[in-house]
C-alpha positions as CSV (number, residue, x, y, z in Angstrom):
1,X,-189.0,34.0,-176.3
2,X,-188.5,34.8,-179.8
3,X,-191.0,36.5,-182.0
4,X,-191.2,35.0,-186.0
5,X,-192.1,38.2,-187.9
6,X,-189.9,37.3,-191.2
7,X,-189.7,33.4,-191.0
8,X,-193.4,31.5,-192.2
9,X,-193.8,28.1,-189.7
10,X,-196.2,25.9,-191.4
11,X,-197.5,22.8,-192.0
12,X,-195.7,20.0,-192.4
13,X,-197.2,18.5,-196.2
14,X,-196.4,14.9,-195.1
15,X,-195.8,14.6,-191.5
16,X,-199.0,15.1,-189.2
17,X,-199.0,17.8,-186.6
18,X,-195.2,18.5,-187.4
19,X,-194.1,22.2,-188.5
20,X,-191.3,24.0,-190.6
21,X,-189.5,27.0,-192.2
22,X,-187.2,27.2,-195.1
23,X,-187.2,24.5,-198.0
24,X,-188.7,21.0,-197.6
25,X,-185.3,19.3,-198.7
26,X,-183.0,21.6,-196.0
27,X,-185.8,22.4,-193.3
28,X,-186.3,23.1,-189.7
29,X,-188.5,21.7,-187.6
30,X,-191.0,22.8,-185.1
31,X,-193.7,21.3,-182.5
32,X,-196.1,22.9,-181.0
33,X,-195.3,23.2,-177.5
34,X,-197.3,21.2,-174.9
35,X,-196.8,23.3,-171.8
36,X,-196.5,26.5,-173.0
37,X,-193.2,28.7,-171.4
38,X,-191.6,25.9,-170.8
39,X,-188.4,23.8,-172.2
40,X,-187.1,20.4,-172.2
41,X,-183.5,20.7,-173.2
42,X,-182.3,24.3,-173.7
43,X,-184.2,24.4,-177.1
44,X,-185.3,27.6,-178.8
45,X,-189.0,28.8,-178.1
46,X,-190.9,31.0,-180.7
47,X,-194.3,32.7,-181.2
48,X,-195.9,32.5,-184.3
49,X,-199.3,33.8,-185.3
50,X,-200.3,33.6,-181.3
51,X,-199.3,30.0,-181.2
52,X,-195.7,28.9,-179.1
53,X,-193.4,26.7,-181.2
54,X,-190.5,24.3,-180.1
55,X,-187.8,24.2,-182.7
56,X,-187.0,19.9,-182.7
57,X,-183.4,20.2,-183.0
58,X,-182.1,17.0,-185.4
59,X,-178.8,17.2,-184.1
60,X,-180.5,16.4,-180.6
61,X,-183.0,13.9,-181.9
62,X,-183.0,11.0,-183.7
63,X,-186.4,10.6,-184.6
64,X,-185.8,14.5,-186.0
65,X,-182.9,13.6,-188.3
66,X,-185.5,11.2,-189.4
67,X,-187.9,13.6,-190.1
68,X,-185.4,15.6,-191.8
69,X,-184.8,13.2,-194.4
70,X,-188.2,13.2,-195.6
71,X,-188.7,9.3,-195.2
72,X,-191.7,7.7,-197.4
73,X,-193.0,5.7,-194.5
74,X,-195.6,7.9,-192.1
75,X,-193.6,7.1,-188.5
76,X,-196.1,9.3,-187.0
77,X,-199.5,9.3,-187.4
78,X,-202.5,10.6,-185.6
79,X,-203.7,9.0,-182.7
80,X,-200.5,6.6,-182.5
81,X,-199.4,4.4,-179.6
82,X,-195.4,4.6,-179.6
83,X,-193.7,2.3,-177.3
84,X,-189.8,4.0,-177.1
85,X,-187.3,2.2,-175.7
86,X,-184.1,4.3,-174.5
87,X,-186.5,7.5,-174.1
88,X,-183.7,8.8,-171.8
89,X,-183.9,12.1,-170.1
90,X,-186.8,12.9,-172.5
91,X,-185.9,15.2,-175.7
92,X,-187.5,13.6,-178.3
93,X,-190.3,11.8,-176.3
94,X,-191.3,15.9,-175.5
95,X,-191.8,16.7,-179.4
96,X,-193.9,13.4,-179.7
97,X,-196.1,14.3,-177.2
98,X,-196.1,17.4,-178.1
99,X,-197.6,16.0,-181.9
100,X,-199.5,13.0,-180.7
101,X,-201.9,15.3,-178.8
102,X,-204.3,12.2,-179.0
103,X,-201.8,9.3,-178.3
104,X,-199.7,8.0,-175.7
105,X,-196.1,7.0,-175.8
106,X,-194.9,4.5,-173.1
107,X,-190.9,5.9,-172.6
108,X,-189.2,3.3,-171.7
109,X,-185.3,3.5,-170.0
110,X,-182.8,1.8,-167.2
111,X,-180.5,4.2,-166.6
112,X,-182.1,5.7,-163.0
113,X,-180.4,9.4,-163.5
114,X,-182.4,9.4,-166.8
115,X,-185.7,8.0,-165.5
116,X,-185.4,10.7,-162.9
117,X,-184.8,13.7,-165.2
118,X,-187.9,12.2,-167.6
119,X,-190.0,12.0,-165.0
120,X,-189.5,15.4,-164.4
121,X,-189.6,16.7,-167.9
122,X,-192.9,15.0,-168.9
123,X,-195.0,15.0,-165.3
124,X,-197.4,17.8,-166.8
125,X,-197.6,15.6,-170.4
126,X,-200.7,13.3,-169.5
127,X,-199.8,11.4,-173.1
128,X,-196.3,10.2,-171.4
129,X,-195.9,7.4,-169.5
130,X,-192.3,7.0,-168.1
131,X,-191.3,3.6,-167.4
132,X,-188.1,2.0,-165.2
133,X,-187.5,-1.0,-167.1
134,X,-184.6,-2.8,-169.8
135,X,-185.5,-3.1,-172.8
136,X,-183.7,-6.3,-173.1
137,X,-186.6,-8.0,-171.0
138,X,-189.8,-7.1,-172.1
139,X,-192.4,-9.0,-170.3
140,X,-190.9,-7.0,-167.0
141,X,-192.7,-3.9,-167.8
142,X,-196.1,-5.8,-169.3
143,X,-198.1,-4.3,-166.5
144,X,-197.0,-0.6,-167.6
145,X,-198.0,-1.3,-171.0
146,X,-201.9,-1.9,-170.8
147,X,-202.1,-1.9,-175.0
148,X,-200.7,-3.1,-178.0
149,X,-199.0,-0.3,-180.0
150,X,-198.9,1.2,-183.1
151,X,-195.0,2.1,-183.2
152,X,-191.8,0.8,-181.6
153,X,-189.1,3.3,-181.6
154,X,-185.9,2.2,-180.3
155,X,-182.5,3.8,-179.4
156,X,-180.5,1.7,-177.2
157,X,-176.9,1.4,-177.3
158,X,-177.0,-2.4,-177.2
159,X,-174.6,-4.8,-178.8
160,X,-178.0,-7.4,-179.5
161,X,-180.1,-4.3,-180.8
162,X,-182.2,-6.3,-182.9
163,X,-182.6,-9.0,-181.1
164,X,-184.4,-6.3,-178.4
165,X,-186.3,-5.3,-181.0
166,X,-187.5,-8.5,-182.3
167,X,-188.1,-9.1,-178.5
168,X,-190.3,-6.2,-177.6
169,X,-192.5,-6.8,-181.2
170,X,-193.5,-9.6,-180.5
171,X,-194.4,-8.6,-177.5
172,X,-196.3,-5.5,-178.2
173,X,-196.5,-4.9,-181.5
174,X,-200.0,-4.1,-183.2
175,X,-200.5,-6.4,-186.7
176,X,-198.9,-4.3,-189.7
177,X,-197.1,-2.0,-187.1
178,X,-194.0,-0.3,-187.8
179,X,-190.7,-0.7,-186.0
180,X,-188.4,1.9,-186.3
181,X,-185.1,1.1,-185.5
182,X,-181.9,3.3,-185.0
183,X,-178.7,1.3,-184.7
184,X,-175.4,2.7,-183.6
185,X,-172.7,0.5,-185.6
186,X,-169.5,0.7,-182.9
187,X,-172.3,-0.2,-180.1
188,X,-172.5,-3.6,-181.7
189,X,-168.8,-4.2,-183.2
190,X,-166.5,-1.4,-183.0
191,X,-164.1,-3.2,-185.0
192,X,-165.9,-4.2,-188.2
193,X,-167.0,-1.6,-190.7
194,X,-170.2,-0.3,-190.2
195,X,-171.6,-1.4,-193.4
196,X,-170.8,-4.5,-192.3
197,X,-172.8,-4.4,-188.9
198,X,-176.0,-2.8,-190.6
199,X,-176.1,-5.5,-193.2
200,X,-176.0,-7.8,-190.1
201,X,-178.5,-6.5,-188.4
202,X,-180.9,-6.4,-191.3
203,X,-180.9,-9.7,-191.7
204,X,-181.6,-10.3,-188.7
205,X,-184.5,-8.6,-188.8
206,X,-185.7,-10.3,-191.9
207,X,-185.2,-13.4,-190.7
208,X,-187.3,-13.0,-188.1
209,X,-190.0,-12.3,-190.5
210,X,-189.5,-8.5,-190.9
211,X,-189.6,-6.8,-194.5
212,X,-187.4,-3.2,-194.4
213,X,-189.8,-0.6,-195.9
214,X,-187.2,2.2,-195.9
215,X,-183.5,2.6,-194.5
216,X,-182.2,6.5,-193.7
217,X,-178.6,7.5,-193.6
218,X,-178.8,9.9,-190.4
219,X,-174.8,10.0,-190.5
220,X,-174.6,14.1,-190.6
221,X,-176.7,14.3,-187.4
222,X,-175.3,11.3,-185.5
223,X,-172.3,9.4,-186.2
224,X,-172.5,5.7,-187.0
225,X,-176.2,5.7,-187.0
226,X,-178.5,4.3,-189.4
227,X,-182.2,3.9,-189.0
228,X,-184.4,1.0,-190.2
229,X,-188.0,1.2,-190.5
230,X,-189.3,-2.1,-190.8
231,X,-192.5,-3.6,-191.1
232,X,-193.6,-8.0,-189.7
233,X,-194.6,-9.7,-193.0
């Protein structure tokens, strides 16, 4: 474990529970670690000021090349009930539970190698609950989901990805919830440019009654990938 002597982690100014170094436009990003000692995917542990610190790597993460971006729209917020759909082997459902200390994030995936592994990763994480279910059929996991949440995050290679979000909002989705939305271009048309395919998929969303409060360019961090944050009119 590392030691920060020269490096100052503190508060994020915008982003609750979320931590940094170095300058708000270029920074890195911490969480405080849930189960002290321990990692989820080979990231870098640090001790500041007594406290543990996972650095949220946003070449790993998604919803950290968000972050990095410095988006207008809160996506997390204290006390939030995330539903994530492709939460995979867990990386980025670890830093949100390591954040929403008083939340719950339902983690969502098919594949059963990764449902194994996030099983493992998050069984000492009493605000994770992992779920074996495709997201392409949302009423199959109803049972598992005993609330209607604040968030839906999604990340699933999909060709219909909005149409699985659309789906799994209007199945669980709180009243002025957000969805937020990454959508891998060459997973829905490798052929057509990908400006192309996001226009697409944004109007599917909005004609389904969804207003797009902020789109983020997340290119640098993962190719092909934008992310829509959108809001149900």
């Amino acid at each position: 474990m590392l030691e920060l002597s020269e490096i100052n982690i503190r508060e994020h100014p915008k982003v609750y529970n979320l931590y940094l170094s170095g300058p708000i436009d270029q920074p890195k990003l911490f969480t405080k670690n849930y189960i002290p000692e321990k990692k989820i995917y080979g990231e870098r542990l640090y001790t500041y000021n007594g406290v543990e610190f996972r650095e949220w790597d946003p070449h790993r993460s998604k919803l950290a090349a968000i972050l990095v971006n410095n988006p207008n729209i809160e996506v997390i917020r204290k006390g939030d009930r995330y539903l994530y759909l492709g939460a995979a082997s867990g990386t980025t459902v670890s830093h949100l539970s390591d954040i929403l200390r008083r939340g719950i994030i339902f983690s969502i995936e098919f594949a059963e190698r990764s449902i194994r592994q996030l099983i493992q990763n998050t069984a000492e994480r009493k605000n994770v609950i992992p779920i074996f279910g495709d997201a392409r059929f949302p009423a199959e996991y109803g049972k598992f989901v005993f609330s209607e949440v604040d968030v839906i995050y999604q990340d699933v290679a999909q060709p219909n990805q909005a149409e699985i979000a659309i789906k799994n909002c209007n199945y669980y989705l709180k009243e002025d919830g957000l969805l937020v939305l990454a959508i891998k271009s060459q997973s829905i048309d490798s052929i057509s440019k990908s400006e192309t395919v996001y226009k697409q998929e944004k109007q599917k969303l909005e004609d389904a009654g969804y207003f797009i409060e902020e789109d983020i360019n997340i290119h640098k961090y993962a190719a092909n990938h934008i992310v829509l944050i959108a809001r149900k009119r």
